[in-house]
N, C-alpha and C positions, 0 to 999 in steps of 0.2 A: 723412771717415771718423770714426768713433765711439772715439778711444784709449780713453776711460772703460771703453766695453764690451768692447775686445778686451782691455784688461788684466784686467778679471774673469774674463772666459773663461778666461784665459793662469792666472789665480792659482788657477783652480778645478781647470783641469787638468792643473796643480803639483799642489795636493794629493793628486788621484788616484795623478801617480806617487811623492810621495813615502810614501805610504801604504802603496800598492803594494809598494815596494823596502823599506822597516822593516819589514813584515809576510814576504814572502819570505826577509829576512837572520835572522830569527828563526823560520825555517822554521815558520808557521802559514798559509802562502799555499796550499798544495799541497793540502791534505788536504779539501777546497770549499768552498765558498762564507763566507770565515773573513767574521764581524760585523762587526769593524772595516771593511772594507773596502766592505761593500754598504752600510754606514753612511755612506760615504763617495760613494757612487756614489748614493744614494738624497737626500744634501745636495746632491749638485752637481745631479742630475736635478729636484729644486726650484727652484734657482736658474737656473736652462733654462727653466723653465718658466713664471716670472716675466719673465725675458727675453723669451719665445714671444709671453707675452699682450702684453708691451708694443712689442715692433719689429719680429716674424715675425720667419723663419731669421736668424739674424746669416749674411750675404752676404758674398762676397769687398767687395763694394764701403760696405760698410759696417765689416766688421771687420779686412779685411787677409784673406789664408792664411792666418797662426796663428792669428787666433779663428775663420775659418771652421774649422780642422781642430782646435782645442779644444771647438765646439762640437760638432763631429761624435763627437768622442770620449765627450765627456761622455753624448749619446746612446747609442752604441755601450754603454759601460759599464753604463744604468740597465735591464739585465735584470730586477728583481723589479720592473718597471713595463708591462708589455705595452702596455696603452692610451697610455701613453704614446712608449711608443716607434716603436709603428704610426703616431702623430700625425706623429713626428719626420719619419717616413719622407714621410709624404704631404708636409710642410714642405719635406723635402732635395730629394724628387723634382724639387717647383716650380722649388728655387732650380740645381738641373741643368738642367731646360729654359731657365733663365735665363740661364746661363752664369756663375752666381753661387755655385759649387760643384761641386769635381771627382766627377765621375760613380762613380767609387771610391767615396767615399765613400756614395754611392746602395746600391751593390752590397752592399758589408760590412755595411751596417744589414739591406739584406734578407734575407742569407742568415744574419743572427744572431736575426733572426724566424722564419725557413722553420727552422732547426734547435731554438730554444725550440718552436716548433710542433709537433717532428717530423717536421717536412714537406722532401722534396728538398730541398738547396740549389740555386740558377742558376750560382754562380760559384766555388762548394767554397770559401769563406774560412773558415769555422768548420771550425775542426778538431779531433775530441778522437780519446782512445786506441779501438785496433782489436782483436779478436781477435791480431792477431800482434803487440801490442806498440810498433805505430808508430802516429804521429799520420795520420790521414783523416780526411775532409770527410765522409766516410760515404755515402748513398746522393745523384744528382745528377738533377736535374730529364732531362739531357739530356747524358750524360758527352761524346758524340761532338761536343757542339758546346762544350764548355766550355772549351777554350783559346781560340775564336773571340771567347767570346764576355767573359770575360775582355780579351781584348785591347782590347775594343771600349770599355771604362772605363779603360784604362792598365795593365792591373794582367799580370805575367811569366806564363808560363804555369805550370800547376796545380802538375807534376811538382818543377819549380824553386822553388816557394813552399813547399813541402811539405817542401823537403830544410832550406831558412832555417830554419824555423819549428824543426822537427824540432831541428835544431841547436841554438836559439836556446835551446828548452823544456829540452833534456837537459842543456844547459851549467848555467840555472838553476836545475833542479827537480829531484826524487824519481827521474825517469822514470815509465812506465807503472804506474798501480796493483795493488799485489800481487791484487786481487779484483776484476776487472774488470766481475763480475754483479752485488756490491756498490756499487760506483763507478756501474754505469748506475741501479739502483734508486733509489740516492739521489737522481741526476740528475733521475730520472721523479717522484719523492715532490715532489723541489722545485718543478717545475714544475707540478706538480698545485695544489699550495699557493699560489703567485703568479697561477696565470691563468693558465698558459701553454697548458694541456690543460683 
């Protein structure tokens, strides 16, 4: 096993969350896409990348579970990178068929692509605000199969992830945006500008 490598993974995706938690405690997290922070997702998704060209996926059997799942993160996080993250995805898939990374982690990359895309999700993990106020996955490749198919990577079903998450987001945050048409424009403007559309 690689410690060198997992403990950079481990220090990177430190940063992320303590960037993350200073930026939220000063409430500038909320309001989208605050600079510091993609600042911070666009350094580590560098440092990924360098990892990529020089040992491919960091594998369980290379970095342990916690760098396999900091490096998963790190992807998860480098949204203004599309090509890059499509890369990751093809990368994670391999090290799934490998048995070298939780299939989970497969899922969440894709459905944080199929949503910057605007395209269905497969497995509703991306969640923003709805017409009524609560967090949804928004529209799903295949709703009648998505608890199946969910289970099929590990992950609880929809209903139950959705009440977490929910929770999770109101304890920390604003709640739902006062201007929900605002909130999606900007969405759509951002994605326009990175590649996403």
């Amino acid at each position: 096993m690689r410690s060198d490598l997992t403990l950079e993974l481990l220090r990177l995706e430190r940063r992320d969350r303590e960037t993350r938690a200073r930026l939220a405690k000063d409430g500038v997290l909320f309001g989208g896409y605050a600079p510091a922070m993609e600042q911070v997702h666009l350094d580590n998704a560098a440092q990924l990348e360098t990892i990529l060209a020089a040992e491919g996926w960091p594998e369980r059997s290379k970095v342990g579970s916690e760098g396999c799942r900091a490096a998963w993160i790190i992807a998860q996080h480098a949204i203004s990178l599309p090509a890059f993250q499509r890369k990751c995805l093809t990368l994670l898939r391999e090290a799934v068929a490998r048995g070298e990374a939780p299939a989970q982690h497969a899922a969440y990359l894709e459905d944080r692509i199929r949503f910057n895309e605007g395209r269905p999700q497969r497995y509703g993990t991306c969640l923003d605000w709805d017409e009524a106020g609560r967090l949804s996955p928004g529209p799903l490749e295949d709703a009648r199969a998505v608890d199946q198919l969910r289970r099929d990577v590990d992950l609880p079903p929809l209903a139950e992830a959705i009440r977490r998450v929910e929770a999770e987001t109101l304890r920390e945050g604003p709640g739902p945006p006062a201007d929900l048409g605002q909130w999606r424009r900007r969405q759509e403007e951002w994605a326009r500008r990175v590649g996403w559309r």
